[in-house]
C-alpha positions as CSV (number, residue, x, y, z in Angstrom):
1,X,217.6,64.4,31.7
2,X,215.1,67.3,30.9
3,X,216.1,70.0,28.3
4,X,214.5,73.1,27.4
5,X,214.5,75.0,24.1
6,X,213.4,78.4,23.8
7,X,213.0,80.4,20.8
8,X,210.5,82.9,19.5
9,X,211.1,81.8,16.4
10,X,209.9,78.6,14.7
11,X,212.7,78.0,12.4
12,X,215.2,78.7,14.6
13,X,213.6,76.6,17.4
14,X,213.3,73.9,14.9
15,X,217.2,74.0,13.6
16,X,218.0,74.0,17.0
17,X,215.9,70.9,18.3
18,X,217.5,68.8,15.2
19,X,220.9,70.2,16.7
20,X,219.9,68.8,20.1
21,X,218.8,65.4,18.4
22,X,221.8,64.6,16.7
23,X,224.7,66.3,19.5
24,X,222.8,64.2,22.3
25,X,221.1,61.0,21.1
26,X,220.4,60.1,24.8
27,X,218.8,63.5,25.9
28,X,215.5,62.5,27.4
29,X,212.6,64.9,28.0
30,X,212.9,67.5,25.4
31,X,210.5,70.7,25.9
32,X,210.3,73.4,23.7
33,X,208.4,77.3,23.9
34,X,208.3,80.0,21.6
35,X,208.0,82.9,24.3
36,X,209.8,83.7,27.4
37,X,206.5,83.3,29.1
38,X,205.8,79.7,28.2
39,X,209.8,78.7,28.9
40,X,209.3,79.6,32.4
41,X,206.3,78.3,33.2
42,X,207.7,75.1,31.9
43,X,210.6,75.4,33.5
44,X,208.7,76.4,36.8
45,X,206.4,73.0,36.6
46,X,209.1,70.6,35.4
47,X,213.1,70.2,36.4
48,X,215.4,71.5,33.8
49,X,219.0,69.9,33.9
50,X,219.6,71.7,30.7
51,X,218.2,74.9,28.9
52,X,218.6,76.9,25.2
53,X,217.9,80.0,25.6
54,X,217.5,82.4,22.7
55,X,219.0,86.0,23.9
56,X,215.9,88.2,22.0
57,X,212.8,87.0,22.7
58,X,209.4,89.0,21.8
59,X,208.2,89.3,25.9
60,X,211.7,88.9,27.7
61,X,215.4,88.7,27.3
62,X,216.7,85.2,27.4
63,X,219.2,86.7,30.0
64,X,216.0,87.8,32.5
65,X,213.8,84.3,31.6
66,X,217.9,82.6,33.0
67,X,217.7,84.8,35.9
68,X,213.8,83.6,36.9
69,X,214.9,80.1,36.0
70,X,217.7,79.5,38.5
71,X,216.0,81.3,41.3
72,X,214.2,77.8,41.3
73,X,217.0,75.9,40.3
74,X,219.9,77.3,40.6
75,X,222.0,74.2,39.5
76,X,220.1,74.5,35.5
77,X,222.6,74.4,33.2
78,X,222.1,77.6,30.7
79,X,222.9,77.4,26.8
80,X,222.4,80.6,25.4
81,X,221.7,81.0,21.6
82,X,221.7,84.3,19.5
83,X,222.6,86.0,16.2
84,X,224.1,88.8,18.0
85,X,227.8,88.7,19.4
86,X,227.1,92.0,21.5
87,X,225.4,89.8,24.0
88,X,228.4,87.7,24.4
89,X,229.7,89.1,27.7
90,X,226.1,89.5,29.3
91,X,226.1,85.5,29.0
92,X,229.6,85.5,30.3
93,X,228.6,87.5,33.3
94,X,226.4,85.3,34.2
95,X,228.5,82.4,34.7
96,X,226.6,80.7,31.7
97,X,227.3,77.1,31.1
98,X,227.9,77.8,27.2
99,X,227.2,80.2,24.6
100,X,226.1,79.2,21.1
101,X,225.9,81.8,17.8
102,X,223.3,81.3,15.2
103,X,223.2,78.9,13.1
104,X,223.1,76.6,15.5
105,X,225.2,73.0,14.6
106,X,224.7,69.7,15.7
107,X,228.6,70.6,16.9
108,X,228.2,73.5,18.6
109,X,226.0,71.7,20.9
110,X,227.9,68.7,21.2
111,X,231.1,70.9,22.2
112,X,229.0,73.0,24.9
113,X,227.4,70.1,26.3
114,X,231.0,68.4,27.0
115,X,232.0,71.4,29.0
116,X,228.2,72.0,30.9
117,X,229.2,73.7,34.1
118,X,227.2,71.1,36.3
119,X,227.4,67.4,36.0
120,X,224.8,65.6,34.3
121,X,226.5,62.0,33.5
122,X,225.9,60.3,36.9
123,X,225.6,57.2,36.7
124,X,222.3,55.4,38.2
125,X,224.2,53.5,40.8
126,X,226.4,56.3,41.6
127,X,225.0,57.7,45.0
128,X,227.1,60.7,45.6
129,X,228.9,63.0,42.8
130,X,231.4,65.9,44.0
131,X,231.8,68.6,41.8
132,X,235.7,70.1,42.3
133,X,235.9,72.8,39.5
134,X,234.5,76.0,40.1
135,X,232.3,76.0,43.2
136,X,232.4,72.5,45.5
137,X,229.2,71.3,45.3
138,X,227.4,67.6,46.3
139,X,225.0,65.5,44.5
140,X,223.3,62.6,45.6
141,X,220.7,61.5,42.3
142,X,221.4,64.5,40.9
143,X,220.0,66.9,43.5
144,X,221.7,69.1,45.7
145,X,222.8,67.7,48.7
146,X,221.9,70.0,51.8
147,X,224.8,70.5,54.9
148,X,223.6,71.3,58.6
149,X,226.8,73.0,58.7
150,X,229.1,74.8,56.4
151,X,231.9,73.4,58.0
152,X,230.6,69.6,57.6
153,X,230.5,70.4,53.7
154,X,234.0,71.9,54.0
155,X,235.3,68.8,56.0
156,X,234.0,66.5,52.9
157,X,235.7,68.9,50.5
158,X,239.3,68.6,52.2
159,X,238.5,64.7,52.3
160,X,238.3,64.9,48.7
161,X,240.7,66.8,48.1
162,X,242.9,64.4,49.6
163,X,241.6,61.9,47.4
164,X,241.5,59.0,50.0
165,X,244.4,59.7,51.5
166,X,244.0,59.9,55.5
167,X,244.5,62.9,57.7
168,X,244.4,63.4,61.6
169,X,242.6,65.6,63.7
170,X,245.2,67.9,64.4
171,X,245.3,68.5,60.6
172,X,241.8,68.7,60.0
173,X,241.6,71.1,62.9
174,X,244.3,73.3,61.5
175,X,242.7,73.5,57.9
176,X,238.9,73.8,59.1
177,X,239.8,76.7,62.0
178,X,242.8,78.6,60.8
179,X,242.2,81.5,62.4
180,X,240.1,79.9,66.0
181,X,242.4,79.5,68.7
182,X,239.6,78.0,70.5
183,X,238.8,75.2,68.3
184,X,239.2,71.9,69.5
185,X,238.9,68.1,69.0
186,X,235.1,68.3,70.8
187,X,234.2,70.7,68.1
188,X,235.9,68.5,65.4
189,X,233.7,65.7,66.9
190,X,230.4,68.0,66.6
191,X,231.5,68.7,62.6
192,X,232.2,64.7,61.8
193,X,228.5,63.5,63.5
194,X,227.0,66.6,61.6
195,X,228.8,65.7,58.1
196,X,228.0,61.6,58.9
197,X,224.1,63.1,59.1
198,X,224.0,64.7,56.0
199,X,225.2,61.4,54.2
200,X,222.9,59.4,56.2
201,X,219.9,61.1,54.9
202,X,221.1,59.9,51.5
203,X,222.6,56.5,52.5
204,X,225.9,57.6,51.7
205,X,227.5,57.7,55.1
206,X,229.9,54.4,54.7
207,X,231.7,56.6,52.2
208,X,233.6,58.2,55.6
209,X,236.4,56.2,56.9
210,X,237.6,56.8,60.1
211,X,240.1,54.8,62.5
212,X,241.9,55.9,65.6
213,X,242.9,59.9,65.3
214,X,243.0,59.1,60.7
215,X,240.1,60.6,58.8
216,X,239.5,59.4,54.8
217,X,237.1,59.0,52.5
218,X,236.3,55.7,50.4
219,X,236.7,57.0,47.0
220,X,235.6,53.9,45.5
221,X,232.1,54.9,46.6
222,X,231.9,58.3,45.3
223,X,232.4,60.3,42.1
224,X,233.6,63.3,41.4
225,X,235.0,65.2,38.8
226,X,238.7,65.7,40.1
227,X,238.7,62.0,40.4
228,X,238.1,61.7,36.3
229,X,240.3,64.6,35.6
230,X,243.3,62.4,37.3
231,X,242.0,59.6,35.3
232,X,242.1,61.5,31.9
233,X,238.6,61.4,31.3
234,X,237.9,64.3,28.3
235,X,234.8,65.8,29.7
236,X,236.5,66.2,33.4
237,X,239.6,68.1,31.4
238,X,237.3,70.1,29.2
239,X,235.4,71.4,31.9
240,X,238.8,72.2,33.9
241,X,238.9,76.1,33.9
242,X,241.7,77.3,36.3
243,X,239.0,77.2,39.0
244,X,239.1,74.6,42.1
245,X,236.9,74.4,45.5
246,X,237.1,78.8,45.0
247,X,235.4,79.1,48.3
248,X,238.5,77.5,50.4
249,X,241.9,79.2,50.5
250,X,243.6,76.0,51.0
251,X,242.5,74.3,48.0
252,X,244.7,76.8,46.2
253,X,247.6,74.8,46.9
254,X,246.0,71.8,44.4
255,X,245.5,73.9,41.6
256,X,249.2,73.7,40.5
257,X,248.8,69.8,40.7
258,X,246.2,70.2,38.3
259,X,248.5,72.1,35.9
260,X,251.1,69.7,35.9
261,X,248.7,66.7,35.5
């Protein structure tokens, strides 16, 4: 893991990198700037996974130096940091994976970087992560994984979804193609091979199972947080915010499940 820590301010920067140390023993790579300037040229020439941004910097906002950072990488988890509350709903508005007030504490950063709004704790053998909560997004090694179709990525998310529980094609047809009379089993077929590619290229594909008109996924070979929210795991319930797979209008039917677990 890489994390950035920007502050125009050398005491503040240096509270806040002790506050890093201590919250995440384990953190890796840990680069620091005093200027918006320097933050993103760092963050431009390295991978972030993680970044503290002060708000009021002397050549930029930390809000604008977030915006040129995720044009890049759009999956960077964003920390802002500032003595002044008035930026609170700017951060907010920019879905913002946490928002810390000075002084910064060794807790406040421990607390934000349980609930980061991207996964980071994916285990080295761990080939595939799906991330349920907010947005449905894939990882394979912690990058993005890239669909030929949106379709293909929205077959995976019913799969799990269903959490390895099998479903036919006359099911899968009726969830992927609600409102396509003139969707069929061919076009199903076109979606699966398309889907099976897109794992292939990151030697994932035995995580599909499919038998005789039954579609499932292995969930032994893939995690996700949904799977550790079911388990109990803190970090998965934490970073539970009312939101599941928002782009899908069927997933809305899971979200009370999630209530009552």
């Amino acid at each position: 893991m890489t994390i950035l820590a920007v502050d125009d301010e050398p005491g503040s920067l240096k509270l806040l990198l002790e506050a890093i140390d201590e919250a995440i023993p384990d953190h890796g790579e840990i680069l620091k700037a005093q200027s918006g300037e320097e933050g993103l040229r760092l963050a431009t020439t390295t991978k972030v996974d993680l970044a503290f941004l002060d708000i009021r910097l002397g050549d930029m906002t930390g809000l604008s130096l977030a915006k040129e950072i995720k044009k890049t990488n759009p999956f960077v988890n964003i920390i802002f940091v500032t003595g002044y509350s008035e930026y609170s709903m700017a951060a907010i508005s920019m879905h913002a994976s946490g928002y810390i007030t000075k002084p910064v504490s060794a807790e406040d950063v421990k607390k934000e970087y349980d609930n980061l709004l991207y996964p980071l704790k994916v285990e080295k053998n761990d080939l595939l992560y799906c991330k349920t909560f907010g947005h449905f997004e894939v990882f394979s090694k912690q990058q993005p994984l890239v669909f030929e179709r949106s379709k293909s990525k929205e077959l995976l998310a019913y799969l799990v979804d269903r959490q390895g529980s099998s479903v036919n094609r006359n099911q899968l047809i009726a969830i992927l193609f609600p409102d396509d009379s003139s969707a069929n089993q061919n076009y199903l077929t076109q979606i699966w091979h398309s889907l099976k590619n897109s794992l292939k290229s990151v030697g994932c594909e035995d995580v599909l199972i499919k038998h005789f008109n039954q579609y499932a996924l292995d969930v032994t070979k893939v995690k996700s947080d949904l799977f550790d929210y079911q388990k109990g795991d803190p970090v998965a319930i934490n970073s539970f915010r009312g939101e599941y797979m928002t782009r899908y209008e069927w997933a809305e039917d899971s979200i009370g499940k999630l209530y009552k677990d």
